[in-house]
C-alpha positions in Angstrom: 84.0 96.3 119.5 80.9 95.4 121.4 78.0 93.7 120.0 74.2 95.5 120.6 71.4 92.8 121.7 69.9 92.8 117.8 73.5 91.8 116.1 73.8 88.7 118.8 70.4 88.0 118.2 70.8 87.9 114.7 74.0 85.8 114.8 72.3 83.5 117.1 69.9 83.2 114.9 71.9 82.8 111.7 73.7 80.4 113.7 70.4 78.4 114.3 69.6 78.8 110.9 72.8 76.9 109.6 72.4 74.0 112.4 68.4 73.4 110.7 69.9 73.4 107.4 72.5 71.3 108.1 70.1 69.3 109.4 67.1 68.9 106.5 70.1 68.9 103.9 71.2 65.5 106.0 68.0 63.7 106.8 67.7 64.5 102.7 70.9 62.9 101.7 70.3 60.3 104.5 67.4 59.7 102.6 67.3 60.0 98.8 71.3 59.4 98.2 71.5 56.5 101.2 68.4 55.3 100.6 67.6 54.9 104.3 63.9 55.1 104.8 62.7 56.9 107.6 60.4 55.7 110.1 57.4 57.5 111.6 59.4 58.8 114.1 61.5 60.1 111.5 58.8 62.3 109.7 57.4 63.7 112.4 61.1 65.3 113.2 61.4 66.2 109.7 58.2 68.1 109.9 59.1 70.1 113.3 62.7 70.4 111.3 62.2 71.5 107.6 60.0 74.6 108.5 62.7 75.7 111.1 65.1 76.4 107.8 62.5 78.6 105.4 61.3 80.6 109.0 64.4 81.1 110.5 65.9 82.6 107.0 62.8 84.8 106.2 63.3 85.8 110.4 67.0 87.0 109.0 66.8 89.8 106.4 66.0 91.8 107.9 66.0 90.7 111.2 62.8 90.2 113.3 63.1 89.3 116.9 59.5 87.7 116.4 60.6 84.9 114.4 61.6 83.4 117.6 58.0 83.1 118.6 57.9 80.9 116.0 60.8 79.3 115.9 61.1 78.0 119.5 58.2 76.0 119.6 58.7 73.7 116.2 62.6 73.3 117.7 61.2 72.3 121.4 58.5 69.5 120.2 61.4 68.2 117.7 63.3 67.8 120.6 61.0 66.4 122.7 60.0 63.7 119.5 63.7 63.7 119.0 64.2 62.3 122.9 61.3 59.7 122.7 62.9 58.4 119.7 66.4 58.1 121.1 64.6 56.7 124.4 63.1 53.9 121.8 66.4 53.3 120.6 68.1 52.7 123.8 65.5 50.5 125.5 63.9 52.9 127.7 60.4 53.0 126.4 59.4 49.6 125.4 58.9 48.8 121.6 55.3 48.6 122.2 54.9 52.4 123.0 56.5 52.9 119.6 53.9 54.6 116.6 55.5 52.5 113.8 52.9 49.9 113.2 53.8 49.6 109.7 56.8 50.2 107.6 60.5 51.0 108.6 60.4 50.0 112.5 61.2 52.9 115.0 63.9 51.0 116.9 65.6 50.3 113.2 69.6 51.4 113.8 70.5 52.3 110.0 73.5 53.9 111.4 75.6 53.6 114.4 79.1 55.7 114.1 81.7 55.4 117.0 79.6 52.3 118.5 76.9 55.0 119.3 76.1 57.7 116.8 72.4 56.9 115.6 70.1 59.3 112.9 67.5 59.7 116.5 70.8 61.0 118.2 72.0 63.2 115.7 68.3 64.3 115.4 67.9 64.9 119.3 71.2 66.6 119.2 70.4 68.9 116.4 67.3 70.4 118.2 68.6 70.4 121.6 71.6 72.9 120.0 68.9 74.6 118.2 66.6 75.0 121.0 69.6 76.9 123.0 70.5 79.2 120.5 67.0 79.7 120.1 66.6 80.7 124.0 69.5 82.4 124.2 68.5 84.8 121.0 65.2 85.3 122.6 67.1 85.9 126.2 69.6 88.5 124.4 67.1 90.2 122.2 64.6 90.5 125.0 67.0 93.8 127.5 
């Protein structure tokens, strides 16, 4: 059986879809059941990362190449938030450079699983997979 361009670009898709869900439905729980409050950084990811879910799904059924139009950008300036953050976390960019005056501070670990597992991580990791599928659907649906 061999897949046409439109089915792997809609399972690429649906596959992005389920990696922004994932996503929103943990930075929620991380949230409102942890009570972990986010810092600016954190917003700003959730607002390149919440929209991905409700545009992705309505980009599904039925399936609408252009979606990734859409799409690709809100995933590729999360991940580039995403990778400041992490870079704040680390100790690349100094704590100075950081937007979060007031409030939760941006450097704030709430988390750290296996010694290095941070929310910024799992964050920068989420969009970086998202921003591949992404390409790749736009790459596939594009011959």
């Amino acid at each position: 059986m061999s897949w046409s361009s439109k089915d792997a670009g809609w399972a690429l898709v649906f596959a992005a879809w389920l990696v922004s869900a994932v996503a929103a439905l943990g930075a929620l729980f991380m949230s409102e059941i942890m009570g972990f409050a986010p810092c600016v950084l954190c917003w700003w990811q959730r607002i390149f990362m919440f929209p991905l879910v409700l545009v992705l799904a309505l980009g599904l059924f039925p399936f609408d190449p252009k979606v990734l139009r859409y799409a690709l950008p809100l995933a590729a300036i999360g991940l580039l938030v995403a990778g400041f953050h992490v870079l704040l976390t680390i100790g690349v960019i100094p704590e100075t450079q950081a937007p979060c005056r007031d409030g939760v501070p941006c450097k704030t670990l709430q988390i750290e699983w296996f010694g290095f597992v941070t929310i910024p991580l799992l964050s920068f990791f989420a969009f970086l997979v998202l921003s591949l599928l992404l390409i790749t659907a736009q790459l596939k649906t594009s011959r």
